[in-house]
C-alpha positions as CSV (number, residue, x, y, z in Angstrom):
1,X,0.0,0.0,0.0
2,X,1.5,3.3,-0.8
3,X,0.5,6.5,1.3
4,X,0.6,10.2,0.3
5,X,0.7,12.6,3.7
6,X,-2.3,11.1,5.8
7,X,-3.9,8.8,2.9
8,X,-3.2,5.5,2.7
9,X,-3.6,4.4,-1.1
10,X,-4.2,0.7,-2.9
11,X,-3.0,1.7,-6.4
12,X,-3.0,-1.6,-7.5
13,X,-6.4,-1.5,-7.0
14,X,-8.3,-2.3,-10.5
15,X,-11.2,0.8,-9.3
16,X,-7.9,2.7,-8.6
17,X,-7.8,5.7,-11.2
18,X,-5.1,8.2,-9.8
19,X,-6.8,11.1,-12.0
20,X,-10.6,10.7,-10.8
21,X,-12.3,9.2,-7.6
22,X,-12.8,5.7,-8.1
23,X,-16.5,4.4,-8.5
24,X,-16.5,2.8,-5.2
25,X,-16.0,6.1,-3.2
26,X,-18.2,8.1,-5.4
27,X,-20.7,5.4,-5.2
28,X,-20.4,4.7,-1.5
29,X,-17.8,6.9,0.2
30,X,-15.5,4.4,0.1
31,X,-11.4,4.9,0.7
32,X,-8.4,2.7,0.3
33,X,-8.1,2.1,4.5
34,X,-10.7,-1.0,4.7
35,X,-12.3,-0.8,1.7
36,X,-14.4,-3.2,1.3
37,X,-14.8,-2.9,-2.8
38,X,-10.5,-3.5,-2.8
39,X,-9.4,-5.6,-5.7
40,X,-6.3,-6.0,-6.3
41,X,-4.9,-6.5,-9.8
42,X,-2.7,-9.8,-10.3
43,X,-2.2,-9.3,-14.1
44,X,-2.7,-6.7,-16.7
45,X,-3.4,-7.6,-20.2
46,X,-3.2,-5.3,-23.5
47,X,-5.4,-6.2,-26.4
48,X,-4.8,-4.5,-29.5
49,X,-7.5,-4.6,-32.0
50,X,-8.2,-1.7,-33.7
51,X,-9.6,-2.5,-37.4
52,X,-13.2,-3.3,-38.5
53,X,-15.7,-2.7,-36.3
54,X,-17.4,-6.1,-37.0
55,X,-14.0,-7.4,-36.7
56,X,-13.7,-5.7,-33.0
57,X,-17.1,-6.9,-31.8
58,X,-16.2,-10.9,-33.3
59,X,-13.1,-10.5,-31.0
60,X,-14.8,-9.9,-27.7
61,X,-15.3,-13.9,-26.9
62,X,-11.8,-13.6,-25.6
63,X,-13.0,-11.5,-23.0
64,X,-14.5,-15.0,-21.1
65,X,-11.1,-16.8,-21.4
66,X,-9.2,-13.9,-20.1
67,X,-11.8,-13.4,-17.2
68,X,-11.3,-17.6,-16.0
69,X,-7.2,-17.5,-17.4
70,X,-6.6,-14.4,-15.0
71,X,-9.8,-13.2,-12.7
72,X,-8.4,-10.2,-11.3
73,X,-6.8,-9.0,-14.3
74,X,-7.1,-5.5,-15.5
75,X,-8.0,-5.7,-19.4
76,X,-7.2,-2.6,-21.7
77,X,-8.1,-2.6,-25.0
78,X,-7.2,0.1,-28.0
79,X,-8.7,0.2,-31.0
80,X,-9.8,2.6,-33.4
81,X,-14.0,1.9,-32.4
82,X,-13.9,2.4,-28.7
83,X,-17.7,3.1,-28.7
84,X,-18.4,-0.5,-29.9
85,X,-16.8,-2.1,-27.1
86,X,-18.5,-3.2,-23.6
87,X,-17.7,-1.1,-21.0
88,X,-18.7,-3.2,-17.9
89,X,-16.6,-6.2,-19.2
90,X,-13.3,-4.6,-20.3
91,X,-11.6,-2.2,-17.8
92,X,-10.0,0.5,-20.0
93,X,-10.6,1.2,-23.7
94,X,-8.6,3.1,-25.6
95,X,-8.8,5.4,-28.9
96,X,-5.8,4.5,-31.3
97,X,-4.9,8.0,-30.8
98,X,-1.2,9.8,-29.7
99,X,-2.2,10.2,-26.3
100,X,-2.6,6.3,-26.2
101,X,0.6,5.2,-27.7
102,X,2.5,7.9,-25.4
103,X,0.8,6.3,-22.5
104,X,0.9,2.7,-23.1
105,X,4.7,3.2,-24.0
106,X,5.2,3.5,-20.4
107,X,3.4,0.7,-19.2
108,X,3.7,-2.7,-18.5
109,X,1.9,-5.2,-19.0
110,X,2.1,-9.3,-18.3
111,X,0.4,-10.1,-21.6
112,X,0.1,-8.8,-24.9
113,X,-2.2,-10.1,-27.7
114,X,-2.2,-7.9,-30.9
115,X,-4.8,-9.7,-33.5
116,X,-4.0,-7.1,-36.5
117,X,-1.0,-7.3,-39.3
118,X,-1.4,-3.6,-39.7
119,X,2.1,-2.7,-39.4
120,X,1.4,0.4,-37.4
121,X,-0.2,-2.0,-34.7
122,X,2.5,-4.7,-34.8
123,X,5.2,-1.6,-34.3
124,X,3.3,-0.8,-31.3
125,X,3.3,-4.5,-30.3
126,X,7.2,-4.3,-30.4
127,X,7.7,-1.1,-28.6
128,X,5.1,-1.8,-25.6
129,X,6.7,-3.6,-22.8
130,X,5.2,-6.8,-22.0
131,X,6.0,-10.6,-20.7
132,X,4.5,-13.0,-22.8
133,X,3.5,-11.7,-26.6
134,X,0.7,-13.4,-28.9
135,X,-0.2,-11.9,-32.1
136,X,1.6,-10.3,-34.6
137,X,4.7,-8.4,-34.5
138,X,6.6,-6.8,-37.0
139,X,10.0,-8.4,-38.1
140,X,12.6,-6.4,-40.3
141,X,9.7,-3.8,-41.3
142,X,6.8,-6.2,-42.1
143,X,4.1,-8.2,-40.1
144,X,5.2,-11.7,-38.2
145,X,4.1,-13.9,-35.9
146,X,4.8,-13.3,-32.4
147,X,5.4,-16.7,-32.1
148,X,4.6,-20.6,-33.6
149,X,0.5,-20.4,-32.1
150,X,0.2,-17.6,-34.7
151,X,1.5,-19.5,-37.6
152,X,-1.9,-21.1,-38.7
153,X,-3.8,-17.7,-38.6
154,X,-0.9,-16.1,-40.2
155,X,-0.8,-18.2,-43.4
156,X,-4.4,-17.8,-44.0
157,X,-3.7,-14.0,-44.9
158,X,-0.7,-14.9,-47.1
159,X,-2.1,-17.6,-49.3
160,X,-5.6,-18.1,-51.1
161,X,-4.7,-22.0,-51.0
162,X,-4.3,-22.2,-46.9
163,X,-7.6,-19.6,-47.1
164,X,-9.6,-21.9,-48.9
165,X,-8.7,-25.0,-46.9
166,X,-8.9,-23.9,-43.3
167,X,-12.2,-25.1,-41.8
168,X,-12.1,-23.1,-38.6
169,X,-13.7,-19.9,-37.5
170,X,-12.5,-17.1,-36.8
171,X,-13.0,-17.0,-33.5
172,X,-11.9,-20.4,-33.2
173,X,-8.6,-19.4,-34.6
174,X,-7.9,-16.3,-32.2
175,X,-8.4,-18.6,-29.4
176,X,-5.6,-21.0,-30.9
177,X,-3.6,-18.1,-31.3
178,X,-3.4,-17.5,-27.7
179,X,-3.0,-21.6,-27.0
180,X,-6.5,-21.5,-25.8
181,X,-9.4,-23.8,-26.9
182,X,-12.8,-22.0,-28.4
183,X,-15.9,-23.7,-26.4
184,X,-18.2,-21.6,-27.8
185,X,-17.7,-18.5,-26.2
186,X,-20.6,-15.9,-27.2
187,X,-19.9,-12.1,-28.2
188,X,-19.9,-9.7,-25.3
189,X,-22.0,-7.0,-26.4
190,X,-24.7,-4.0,-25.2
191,X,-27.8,-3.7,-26.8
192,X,-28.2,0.2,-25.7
193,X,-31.6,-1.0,-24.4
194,X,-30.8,1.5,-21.5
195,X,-30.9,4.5,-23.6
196,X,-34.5,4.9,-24.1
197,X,-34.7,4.5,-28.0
198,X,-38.2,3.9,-29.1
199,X,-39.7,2.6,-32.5
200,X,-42.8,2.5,-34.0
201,X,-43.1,-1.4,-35.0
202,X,-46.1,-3.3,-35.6
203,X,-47.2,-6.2,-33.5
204,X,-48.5,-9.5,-34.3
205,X,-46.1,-10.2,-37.1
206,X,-42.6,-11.7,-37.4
207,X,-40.3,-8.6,-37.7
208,X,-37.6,-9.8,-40.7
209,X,-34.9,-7.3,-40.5
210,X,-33.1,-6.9,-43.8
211,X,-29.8,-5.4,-44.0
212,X,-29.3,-4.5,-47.3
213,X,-25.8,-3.3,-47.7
214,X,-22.5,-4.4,-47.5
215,X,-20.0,-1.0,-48.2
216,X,-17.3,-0.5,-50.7
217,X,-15.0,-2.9,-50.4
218,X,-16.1,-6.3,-51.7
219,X,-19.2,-5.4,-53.6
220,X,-19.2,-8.7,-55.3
221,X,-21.4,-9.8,-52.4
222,X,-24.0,-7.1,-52.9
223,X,-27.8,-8.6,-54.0
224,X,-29.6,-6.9,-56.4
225,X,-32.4,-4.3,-56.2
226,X,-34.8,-7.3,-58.0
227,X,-33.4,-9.6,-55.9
228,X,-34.5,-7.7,-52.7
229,X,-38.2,-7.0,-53.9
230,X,-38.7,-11.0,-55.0
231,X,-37.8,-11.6,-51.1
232,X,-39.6,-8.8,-49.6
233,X,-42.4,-9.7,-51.4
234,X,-42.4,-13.1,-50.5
235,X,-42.2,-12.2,-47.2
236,X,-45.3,-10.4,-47.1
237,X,-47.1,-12.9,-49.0
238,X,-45.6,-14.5,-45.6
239,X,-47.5,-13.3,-43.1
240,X,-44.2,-11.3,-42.3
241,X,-43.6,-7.3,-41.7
242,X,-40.4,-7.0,-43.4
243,X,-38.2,-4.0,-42.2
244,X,-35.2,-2.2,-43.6
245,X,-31.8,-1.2,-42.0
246,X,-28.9,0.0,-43.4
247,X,-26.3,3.3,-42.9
248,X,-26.4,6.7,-45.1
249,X,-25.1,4.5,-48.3
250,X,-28.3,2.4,-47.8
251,X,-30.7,4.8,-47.6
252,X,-31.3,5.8,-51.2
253,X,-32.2,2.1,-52.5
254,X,-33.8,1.0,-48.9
255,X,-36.3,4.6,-49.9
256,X,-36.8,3.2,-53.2
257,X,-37.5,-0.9,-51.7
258,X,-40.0,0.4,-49.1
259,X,-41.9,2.8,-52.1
260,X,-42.2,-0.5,-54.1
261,X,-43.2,-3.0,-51.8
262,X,-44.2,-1.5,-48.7
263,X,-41.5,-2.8,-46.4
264,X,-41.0,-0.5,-43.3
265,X,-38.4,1.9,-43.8
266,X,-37.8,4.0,-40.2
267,X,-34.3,5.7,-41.9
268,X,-30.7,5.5,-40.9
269,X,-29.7,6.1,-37.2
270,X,-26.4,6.5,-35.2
271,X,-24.9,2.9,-34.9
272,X,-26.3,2.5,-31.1
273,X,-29.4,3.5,-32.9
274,X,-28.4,0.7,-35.1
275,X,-28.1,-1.9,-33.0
276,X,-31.0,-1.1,-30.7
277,X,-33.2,-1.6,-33.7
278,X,-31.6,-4.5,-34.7
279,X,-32.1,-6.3,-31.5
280,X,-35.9,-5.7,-31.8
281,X,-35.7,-7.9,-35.1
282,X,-36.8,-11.8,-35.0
283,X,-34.7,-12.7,-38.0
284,X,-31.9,-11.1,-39.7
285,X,-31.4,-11.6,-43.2
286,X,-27.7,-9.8,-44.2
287,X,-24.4,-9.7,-46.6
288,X,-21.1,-10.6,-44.6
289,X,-20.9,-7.1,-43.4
290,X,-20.7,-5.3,-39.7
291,X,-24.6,-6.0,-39.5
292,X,-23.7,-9.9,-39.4
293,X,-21.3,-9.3,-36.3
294,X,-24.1,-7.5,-34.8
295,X,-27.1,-9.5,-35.2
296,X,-24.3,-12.7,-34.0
297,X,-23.8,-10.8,-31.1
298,X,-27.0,-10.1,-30.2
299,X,-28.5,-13.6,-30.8
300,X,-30.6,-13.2,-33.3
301,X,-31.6,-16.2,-36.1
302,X,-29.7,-15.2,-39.4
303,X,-29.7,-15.9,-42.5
304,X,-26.2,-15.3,-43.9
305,X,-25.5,-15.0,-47.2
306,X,-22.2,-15.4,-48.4
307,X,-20.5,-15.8,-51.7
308,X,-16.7,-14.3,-51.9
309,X,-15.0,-15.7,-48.2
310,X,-14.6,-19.1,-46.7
311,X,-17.8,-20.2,-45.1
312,X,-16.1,-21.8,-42.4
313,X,-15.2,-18.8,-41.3
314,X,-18.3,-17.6,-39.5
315,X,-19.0,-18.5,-35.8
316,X,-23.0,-18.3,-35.4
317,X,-23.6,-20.5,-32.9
318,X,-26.0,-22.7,-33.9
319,X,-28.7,-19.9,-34.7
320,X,-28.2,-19.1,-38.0
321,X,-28.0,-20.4,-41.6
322,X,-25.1,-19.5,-44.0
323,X,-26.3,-19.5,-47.8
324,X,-24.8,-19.6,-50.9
325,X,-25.0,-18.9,-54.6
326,X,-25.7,-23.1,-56.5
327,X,-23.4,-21.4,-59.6
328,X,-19.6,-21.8,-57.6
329,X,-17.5,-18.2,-56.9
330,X,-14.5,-17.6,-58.7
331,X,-13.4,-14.1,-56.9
332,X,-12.6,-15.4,-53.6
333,X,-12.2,-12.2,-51.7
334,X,-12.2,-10.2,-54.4
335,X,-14.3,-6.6,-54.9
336,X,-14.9,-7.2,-58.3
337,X,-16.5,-10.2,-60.1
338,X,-14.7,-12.1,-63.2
339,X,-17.7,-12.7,-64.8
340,X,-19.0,-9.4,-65.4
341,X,-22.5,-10.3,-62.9
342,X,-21.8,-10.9,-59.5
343,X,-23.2,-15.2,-58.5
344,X,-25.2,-14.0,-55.9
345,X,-27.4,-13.3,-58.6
346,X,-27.6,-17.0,-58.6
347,X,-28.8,-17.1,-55.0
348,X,-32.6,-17.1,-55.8
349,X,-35.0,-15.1,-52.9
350,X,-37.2,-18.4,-52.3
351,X,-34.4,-20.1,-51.1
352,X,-33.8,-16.9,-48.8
353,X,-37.7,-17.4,-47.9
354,X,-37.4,-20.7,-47.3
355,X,-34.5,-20.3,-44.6
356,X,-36.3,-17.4,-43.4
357,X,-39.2,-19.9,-42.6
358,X,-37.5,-22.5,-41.2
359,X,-35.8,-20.3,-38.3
360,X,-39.5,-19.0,-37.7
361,X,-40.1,-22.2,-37.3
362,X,-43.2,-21.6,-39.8
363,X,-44.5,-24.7,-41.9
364,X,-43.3,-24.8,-45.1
C-alpha cells in the first residue's frame, strides 16, 4: 500500500484511477483504508484490436477466457471503435490515438495479444513492454508472428490455397492463437436497451430485419435491387412485416425498396441506434458485413449469405444459416467479379424465404 501525507492508497487496486475518484467512493464513500470494494490486480493484459468494427465486436469472446485464465486482471483494449466495445466487461478502452501510444509506452503489462497485421499495430506490439507476446509483431519492417501459435492464422492471410482450406472460424482461430481452446464462447456485447430508443413497430407479425448493404469494399457480395423485392415480397405474402436497416449508403435504395413494396423503412440512425433496432428484429437476413457481427452478437436467427470468403469462417452459434450462390464463386475475396454479374445473382430469394421460414419455425 502506498501512502501520500495522511492517505493511505491501494494503487493496485483495479477501481484505482489516480486522475478521478474511483466508482467505489463516489458510489459509496469508500477509501483505500478498509475498503471493502478492494481488488487487487494480479495481471494486466493489452489487447490490440483496432480494425473493422465487425471485426472488433467478433473479438470480444476472448473477453471470457481472459476473465477464468486471469480473474483479477485489468484488461485494456485500444482500437480505433472504442464506442463498440462493452464497457462493464473490459476495464480501460482506448482510442488509437497519440495520447494512447504515449501512455501505453510506459506501461507494463504481463500479456500482450495484438490480433492485426497492420504494421502500425505490430510496431506498437514491439515497442510496448510486455512478458509473454501473442499476435503479430513486426519483423525487419513487415508483419510476423509473435510466435509458432500464430502460424496457422498467419498463413491464412498470405495464401488463397491455406484460405480456402482452413475449416475453422475465426473465433476459433484467435483462441488458438493464444494456445486456448474455443468452447463456444458468445460475443460480449450491449444492446443500448438503457438509452431509451423507441420505435414505432407493428405487433403480431414476425419482424424480418433486412440489412441490405455491405460497403465499398467487396461489392461482389452485394444482391440486387430485383433480388431484394422478389424476397420482400415473398415475405409479405408470408404473413411477415419485413423492415429495412442500413447506414447513409443504404438509404437511397432501402427509400426506393419500401416505395415498391411497402417494407418499413424507419431511416438510418447513429450505430447505437443501429443496434438497438436491430435487437428488436426476430430474424436477420444480411451480406457478410458489420450488420452480421451485430445481429451474431446479439443472438438473433440469421440468414447469412455469403458468396466471396470461406464459409467456415463464420461462428453463429448454432442460430443461424449461411447460404450460398448453387453457380460456384471464382473471386474469392475479391471486390470485383470475373464474370461481369456478381453469383449471388444466382442465390434465388425463395431459397432466402425458405431459410427465413425455417428459423420462424413456420410450416413450409
Amino acid at each position: 500500500m502506498d501512502s501520500i501525507g495522511s492517505f493511505s492508497l491501494h494503487t493496485d487496486c483495479l477501481h484505482f484511477r489516480g486522475d478521478l475518484p474511483c466508482k467505489p467512493h463516489k458510489q459509496h464513500g469508500y477509501e483505500c483504508v478498509n475498503c471493502p470494494a478492494y481488488s487487487k490486480i494480479d495481471h494486466t493484459v493489452l489487447i490490440i484490436k483496432l480494425g473493422a468494427i465487425g471485426d472488433v465486436i467478433r473479438t470480444t469472446p476472448l473477453i471470457h477466457k481472459l476473465r477464468l485464465e486471469y480473474p483479477n486482471a485489468k484488461i485494456t483494449w485500444l482500437t480505433l471503435t472504442p464506442s463498440i466495445l462493452p464497457s462493464t466487461a473490459i476495464d480501460q478502452i482506448l482510442p488509437f490515438t497519440f495520447q494512447s501510444v504515449i501512455y501505453l509506452n510506459d506501461c507494463q503489462f504481463d500479456v500482450l495479444i495484438n490480433l492485426d497485421k497492420d504494421k502500425e499495430a505490430c510496431a506498437l506490439a514491439n515497442s510496448i513492454q510486455a512478458k509473454k507476446k501473442f499476435g503479430y509483431v513486426l519483423k525487419d519492417g513487415i508483419p510476423y508472428p509473435a510466435n509458432d501459435l500464430a502460424h496457422h492464422k498467419y498463413s491464412t492471410g498470405l495464401f488463397d490455397s491455406v484460405s480456402k482450406a482452413n475449416t475453422k472460424s475465426y473465433v476459433q482461430e484467435i483462441f488458438e492463437l493464444n494456445g486456448w481452446e474455443f468452447n463456444g464462447e458468445e460475443y460480449i456485447f450491449e444492446n443500448h436497451a438503457d438509452k431509451g430508443y423507441t420505435w414505432n413497430l407493428p405487433e403480431g407479425k414476425p419482424l424480418i430485419g433486412l440489412n441490405t448493404g455491405c460497403g465499398d469494399r467487396w461489392t461482389t457480395r452485394l444482391w440486387s435491387t430485383e433480388k431484394w423485392i422478389a424476397l420482400i415480397e415473398g415475405l409479405i405474402d408470408s404473413g411477415y412485416m419485413p423492415v429495412l436497416l442500413g447506414g447513409e449508403q443504404e438509404d437511397r435504395r432501402n427509400k426506393e425498396l419500401s416505395e415498391r413494396t411497402g417494407a418499413l423503412y424507419l431511416g438510418y440512425f447513429s450505430l447505437q441506434q443501429f443496434i438497438n433496432l436491430m435487437d428488436q428484429m426476430d430474424v436477420v437476413v444480411t451480406q457478410v458485413t458489420m450488420a452480421m457481427h451485430i445481429a451474431v452478437a446479439l443472438k438473433k436467427k440469421l440468414v447469412l449469405m455469403n458468396n466471396i470468403f470461406n464459409p467456415h469462417e463464420f461462428e453463429l452459434y448454432g442460430r443461424g444459416v449461411l447460404v450460398s450462390p448453387e453457380k460456384e464463386c471464382v473471386c474469392y475475396f475479391s471486390g470485383t467479379c470475373k464474370n461481369g454479374t456478381s453469383c449471388m445473382e444466382n442465390l434465388e430469394a425463395s431459397t432466402v424465404l425458405n431459410h427465413v421460414n425455417q428459423l420462424i419455425g413456420k410450416e413450409i
